[in-house]
Backbone as JSON Lines, residues from 0, in Angstrom:
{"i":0,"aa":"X","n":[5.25,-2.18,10.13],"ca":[4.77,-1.68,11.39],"c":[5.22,-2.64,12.48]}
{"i":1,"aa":"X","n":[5.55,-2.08,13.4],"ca":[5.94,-2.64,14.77],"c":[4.86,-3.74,15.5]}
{"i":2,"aa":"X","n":[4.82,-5.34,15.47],"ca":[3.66,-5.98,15.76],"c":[3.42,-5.43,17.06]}
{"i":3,"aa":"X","n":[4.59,-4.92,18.45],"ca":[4.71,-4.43,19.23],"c":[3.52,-3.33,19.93]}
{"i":4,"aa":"X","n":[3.43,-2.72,18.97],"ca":[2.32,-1.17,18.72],"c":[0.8,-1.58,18.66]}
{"i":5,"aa":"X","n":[0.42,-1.16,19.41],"ca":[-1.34,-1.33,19.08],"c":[-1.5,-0.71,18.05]}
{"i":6,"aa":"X","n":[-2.62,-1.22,16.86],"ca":[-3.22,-0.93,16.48],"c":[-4.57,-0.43,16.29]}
{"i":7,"aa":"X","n":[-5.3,0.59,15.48],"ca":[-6.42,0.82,15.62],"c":[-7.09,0.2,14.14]}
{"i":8,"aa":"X","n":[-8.08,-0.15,13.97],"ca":[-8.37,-0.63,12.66],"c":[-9.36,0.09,11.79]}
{"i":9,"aa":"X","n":[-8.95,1.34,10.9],"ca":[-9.78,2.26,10.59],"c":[-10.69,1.25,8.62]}
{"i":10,"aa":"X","n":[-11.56,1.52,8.87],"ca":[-12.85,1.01,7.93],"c":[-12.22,2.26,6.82]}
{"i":11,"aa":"X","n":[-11.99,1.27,5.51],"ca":[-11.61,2.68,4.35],"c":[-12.13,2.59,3.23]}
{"i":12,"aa":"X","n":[-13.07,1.61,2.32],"ca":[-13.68,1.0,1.7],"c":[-14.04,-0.28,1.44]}
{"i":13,"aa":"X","n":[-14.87,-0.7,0.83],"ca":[-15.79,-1.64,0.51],"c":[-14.79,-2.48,0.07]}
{"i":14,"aa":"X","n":[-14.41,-4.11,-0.66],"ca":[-13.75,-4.89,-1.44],"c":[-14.01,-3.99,-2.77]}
{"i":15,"aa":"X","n":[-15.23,-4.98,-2.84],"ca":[-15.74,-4.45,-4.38],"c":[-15.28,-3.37,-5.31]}
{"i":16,"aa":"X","n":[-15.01,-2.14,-4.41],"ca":[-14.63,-0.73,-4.66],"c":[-13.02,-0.32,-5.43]}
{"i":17,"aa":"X","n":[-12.6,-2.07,-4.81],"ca":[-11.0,-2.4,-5.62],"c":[-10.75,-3.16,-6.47]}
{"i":18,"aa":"X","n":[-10.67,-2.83,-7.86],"ca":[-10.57,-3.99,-8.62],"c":[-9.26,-4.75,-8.8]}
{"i":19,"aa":"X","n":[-9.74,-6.09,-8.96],"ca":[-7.9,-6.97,-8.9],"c":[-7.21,-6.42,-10.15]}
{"i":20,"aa":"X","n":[-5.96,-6.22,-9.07],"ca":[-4.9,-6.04,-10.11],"c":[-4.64,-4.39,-9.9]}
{"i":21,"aa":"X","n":[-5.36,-3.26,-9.15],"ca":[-5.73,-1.92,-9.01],"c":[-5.61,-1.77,-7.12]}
{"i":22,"aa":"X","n":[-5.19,-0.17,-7.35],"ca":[-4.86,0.56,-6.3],"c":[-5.81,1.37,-5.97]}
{"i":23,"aa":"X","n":[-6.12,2.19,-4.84],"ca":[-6.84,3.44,-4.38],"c":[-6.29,4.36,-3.74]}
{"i":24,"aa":"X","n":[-6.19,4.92,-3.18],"ca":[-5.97,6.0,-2.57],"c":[-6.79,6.28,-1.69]}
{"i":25,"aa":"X","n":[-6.41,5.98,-0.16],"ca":[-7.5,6.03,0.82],"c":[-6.73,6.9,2.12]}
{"i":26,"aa":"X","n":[-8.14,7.69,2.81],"ca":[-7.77,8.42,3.83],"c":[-7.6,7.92,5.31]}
{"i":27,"aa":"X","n":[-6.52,8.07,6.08],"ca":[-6.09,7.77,7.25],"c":[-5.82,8.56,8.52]}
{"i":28,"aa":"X","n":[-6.14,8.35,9.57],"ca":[-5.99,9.16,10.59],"c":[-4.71,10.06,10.35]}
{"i":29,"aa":"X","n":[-4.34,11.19,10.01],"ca":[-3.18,11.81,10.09],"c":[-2.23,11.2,8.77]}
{"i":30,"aa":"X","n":[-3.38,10.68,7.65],"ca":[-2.58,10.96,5.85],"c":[-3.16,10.22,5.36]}
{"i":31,"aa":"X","n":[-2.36,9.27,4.23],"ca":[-3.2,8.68,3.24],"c":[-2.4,7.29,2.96]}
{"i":32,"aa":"X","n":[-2.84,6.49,2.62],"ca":[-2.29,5.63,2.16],"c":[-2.82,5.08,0.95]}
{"i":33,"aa":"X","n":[-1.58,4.28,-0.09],"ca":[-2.2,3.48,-1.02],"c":[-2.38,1.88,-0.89]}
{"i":34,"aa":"X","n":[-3.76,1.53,-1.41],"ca":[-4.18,0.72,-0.71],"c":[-4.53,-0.39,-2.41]}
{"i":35,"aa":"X","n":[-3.75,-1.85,-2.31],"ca":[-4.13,-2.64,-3.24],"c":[-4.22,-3.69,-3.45]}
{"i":36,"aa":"X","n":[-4.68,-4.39,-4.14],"ca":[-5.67,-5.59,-4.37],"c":[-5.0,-6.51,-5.52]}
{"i":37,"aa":"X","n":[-4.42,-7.39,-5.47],"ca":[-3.87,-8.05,-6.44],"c":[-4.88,-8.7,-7.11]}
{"i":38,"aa":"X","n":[-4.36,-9.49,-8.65],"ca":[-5.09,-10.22,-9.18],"c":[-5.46,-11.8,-8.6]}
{"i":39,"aa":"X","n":[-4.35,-12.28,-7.04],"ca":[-4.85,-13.36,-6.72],"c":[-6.15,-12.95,-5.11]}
{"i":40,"aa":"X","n":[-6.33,-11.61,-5.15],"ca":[-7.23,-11.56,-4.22],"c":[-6.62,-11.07,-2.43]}
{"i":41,"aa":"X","n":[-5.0,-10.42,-2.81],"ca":[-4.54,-10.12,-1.98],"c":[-4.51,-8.31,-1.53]}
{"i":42,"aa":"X","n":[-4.3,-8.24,-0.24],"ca":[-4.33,-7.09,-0.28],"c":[-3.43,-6.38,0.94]}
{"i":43,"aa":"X","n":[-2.85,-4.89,0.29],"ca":[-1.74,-4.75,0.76],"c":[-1.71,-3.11,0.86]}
{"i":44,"aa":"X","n":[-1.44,-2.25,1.69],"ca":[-1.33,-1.36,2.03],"c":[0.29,-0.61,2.16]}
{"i":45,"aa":"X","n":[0.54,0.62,1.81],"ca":[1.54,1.56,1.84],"c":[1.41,2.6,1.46]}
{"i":46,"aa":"X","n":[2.07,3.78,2.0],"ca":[2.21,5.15,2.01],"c":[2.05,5.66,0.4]}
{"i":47,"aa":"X","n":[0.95,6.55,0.5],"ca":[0.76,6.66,-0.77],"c":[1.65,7.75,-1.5]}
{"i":48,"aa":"X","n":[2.42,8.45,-0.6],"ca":[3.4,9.34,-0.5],"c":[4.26,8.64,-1.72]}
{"i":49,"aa":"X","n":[4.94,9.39,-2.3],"ca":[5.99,8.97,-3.66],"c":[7.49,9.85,-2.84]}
{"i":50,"aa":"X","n":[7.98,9.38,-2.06],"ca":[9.74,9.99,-1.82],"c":[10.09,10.82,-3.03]}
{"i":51,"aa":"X","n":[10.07,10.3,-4.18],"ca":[11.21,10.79,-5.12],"c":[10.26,11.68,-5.85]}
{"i":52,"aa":"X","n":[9.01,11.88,-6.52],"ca":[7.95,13.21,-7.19],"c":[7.88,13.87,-5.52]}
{"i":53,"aa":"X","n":[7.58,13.16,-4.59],"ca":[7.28,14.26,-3.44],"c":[5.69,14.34,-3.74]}
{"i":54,"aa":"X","n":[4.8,13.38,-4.57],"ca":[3.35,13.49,-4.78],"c":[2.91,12.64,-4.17]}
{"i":55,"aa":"X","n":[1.63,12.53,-3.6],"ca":[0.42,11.36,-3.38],"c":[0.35,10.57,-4.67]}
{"i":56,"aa":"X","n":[0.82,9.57,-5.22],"ca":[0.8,9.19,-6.47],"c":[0.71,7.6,-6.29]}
{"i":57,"aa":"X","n":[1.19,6.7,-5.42],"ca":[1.53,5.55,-5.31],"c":[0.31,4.97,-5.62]}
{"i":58,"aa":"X","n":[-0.89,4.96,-5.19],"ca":[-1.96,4.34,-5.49],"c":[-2.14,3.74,-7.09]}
{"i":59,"aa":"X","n":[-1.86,4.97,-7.89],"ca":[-1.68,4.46,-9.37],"c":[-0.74,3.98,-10.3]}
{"i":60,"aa":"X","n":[0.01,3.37,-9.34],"ca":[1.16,2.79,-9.68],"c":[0.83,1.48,-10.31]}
{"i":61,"aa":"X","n":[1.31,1.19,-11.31],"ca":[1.34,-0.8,-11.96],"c":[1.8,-1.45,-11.0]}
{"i":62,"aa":"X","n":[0.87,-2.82,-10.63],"ca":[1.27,-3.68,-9.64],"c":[1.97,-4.57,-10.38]}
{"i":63,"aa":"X","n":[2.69,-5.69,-10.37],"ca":[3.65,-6.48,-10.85],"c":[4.56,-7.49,-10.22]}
{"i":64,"aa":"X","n":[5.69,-8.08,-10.37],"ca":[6.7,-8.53,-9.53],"c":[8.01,-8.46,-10.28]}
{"i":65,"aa":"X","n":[8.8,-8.34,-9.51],"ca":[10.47,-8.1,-9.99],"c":[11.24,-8.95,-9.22]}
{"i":66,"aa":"X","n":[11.69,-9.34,-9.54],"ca":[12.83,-10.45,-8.62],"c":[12.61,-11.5,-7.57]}
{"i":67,"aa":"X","n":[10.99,-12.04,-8.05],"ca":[10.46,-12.48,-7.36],"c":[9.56,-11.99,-5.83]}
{"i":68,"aa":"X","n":[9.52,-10.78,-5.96],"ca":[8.61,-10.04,-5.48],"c":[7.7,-9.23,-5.9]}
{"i":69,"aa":"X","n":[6.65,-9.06,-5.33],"ca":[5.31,-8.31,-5.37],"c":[5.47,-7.16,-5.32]}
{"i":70,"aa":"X","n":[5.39,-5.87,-6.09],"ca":[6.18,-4.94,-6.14],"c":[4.87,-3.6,-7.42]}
{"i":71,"aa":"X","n":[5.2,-2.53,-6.47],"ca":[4.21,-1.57,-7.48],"c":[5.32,-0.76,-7.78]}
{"i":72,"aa":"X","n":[5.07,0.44,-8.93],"ca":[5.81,0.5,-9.54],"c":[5.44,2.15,-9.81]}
{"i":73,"aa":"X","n":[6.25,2.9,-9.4],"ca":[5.71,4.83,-9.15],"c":[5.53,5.38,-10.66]}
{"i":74,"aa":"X","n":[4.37,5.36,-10.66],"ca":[3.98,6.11,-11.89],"c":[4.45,7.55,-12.77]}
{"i":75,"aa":"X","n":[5.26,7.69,-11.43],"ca":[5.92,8.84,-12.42],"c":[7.53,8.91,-12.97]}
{"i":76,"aa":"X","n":[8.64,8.32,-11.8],"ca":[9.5,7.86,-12.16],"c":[10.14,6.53,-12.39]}
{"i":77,"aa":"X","n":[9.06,5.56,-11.84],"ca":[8.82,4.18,-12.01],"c":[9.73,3.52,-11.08]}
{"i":78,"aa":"X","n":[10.34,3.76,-10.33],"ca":[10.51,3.34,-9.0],"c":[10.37,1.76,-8.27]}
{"i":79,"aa":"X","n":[10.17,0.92,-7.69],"ca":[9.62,-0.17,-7.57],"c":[9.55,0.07,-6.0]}
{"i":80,"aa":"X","n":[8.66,-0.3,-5.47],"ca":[8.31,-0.57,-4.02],"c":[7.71,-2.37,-3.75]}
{"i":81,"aa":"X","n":[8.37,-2.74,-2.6],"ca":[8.32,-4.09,-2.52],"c":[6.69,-4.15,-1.47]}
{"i":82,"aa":"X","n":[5.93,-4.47,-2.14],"ca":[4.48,-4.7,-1.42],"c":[4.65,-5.33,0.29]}
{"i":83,"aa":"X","n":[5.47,-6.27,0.32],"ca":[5.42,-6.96,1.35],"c":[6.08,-5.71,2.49]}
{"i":84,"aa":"X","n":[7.18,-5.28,2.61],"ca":[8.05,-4.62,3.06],"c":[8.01,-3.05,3.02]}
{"i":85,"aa":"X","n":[7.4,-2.55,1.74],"ca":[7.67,-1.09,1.71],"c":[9.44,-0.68,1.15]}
{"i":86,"aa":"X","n":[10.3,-1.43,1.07],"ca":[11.49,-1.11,0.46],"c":[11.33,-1.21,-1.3]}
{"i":87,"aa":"X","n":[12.3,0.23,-1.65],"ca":[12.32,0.27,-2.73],"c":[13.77,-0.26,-3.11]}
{"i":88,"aa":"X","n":[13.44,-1.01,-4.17],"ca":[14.35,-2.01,-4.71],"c":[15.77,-1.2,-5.71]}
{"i":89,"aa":"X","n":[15.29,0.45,-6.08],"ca":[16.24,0.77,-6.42],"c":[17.38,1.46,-5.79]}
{"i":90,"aa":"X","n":[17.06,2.13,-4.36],"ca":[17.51,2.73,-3.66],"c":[17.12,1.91,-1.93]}
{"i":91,"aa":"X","n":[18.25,1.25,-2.06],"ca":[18.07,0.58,-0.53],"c":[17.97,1.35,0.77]}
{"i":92,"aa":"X","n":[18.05,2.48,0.42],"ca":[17.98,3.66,1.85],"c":[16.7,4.22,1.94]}
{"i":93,"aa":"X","n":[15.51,3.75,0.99],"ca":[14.25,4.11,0.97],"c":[13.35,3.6,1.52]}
{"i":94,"aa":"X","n":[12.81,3.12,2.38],"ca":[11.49,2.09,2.54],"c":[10.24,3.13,3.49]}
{"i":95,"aa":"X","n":[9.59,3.04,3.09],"ca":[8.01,3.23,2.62],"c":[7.41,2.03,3.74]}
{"i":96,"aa":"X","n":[6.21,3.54,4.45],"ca":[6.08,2.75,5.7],"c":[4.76,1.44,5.22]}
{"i":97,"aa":"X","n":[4.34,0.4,6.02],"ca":[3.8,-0.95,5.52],"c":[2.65,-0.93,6.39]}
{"i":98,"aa":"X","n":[1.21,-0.82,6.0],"ca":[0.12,-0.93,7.16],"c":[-0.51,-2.1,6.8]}
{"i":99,"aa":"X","n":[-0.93,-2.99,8.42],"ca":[-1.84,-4.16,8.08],"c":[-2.75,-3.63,7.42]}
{"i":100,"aa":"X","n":[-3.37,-4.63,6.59],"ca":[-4.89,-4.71,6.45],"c":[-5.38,-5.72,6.48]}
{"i":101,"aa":"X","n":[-6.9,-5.75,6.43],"ca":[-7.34,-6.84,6.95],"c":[-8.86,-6.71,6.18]}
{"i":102,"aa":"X","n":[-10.06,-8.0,6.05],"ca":[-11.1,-8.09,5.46],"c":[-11.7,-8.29,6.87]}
{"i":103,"aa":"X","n":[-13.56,-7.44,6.41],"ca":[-14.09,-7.77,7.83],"c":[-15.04,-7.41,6.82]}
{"i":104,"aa":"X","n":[-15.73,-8.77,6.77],"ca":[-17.12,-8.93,5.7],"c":[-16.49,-8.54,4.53]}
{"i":105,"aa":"X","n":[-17.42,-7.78,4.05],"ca":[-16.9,-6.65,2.68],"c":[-16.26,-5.67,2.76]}
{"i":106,"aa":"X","n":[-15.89,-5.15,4.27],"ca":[-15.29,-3.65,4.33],"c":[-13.45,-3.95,4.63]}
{"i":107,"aa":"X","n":[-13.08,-3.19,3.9],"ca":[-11.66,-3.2,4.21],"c":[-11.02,-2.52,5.14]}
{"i":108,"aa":"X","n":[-10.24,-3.1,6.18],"ca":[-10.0,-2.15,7.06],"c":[-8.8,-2.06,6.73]}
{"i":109,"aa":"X","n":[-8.04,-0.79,7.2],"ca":[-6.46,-0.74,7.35],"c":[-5.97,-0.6,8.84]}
{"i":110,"aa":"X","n":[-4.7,-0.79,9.84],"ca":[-4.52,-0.95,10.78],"c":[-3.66,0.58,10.92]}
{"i":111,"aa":"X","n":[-3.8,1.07,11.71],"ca":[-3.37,2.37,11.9],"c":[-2.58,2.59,13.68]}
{"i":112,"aa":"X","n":[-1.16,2.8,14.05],"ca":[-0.84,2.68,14.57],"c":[-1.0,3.91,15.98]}
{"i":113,"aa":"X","n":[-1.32,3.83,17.26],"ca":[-1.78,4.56,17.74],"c":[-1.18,4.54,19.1]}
């Protein structure tokens, strides 16, 4: 996302509600995003949209790393998406849009561009 762009910061669940190492699937002003939680307590947001099934699927994707990146992995054709960036590592003409998130207490917000 453009640091440029205001953001709005929409409330989408609790921490707790994500377990490390696990994804969700959360609702956003105008779609969805997948939203996840590493095993060191990080957390990272992207389009839950799958390009290549054309499904809402990304959320349940295996989190992991490949080439020294943080990277989930499309559950249906297995795909790799780079957490930090939103680029998929097999097809460089792909990248998958990237939303802040952020902790505020226990609630997780995501940053939604407006």
């Amino acid at each position: 996302m453009n640091s440029a762009v205001n953001v709005e910061w929409q409330p989408v669940c609790r921490l707790e509600e994500v377990l490390p190492g696990t994804g969700v699937g959360v609702r956003l002003a105008g779609g969805q995003a997948a939203l996840f939680r590493t095993r060191e307590d990080e957390l990272f947001a992207l389009d839950n949209h799958d390009p290549f099934s054309r499904a809402n699927v990304l959320s349940r994707g295996l989190l992991g790393s490949l080439g020294g990146k943080k990277v989930v992995a499309s559950p249906i054709y297995k795909q790799h998406f780079c957490l930090d960036s939103g680029q998929c590592l097999e097809d460089e003409s792909v990248r998958l849009t990237v939303y802040p998130v952020r902790l505020n207490g226990s609630q997780v917000e995501v940053g939604v561009a407006v």
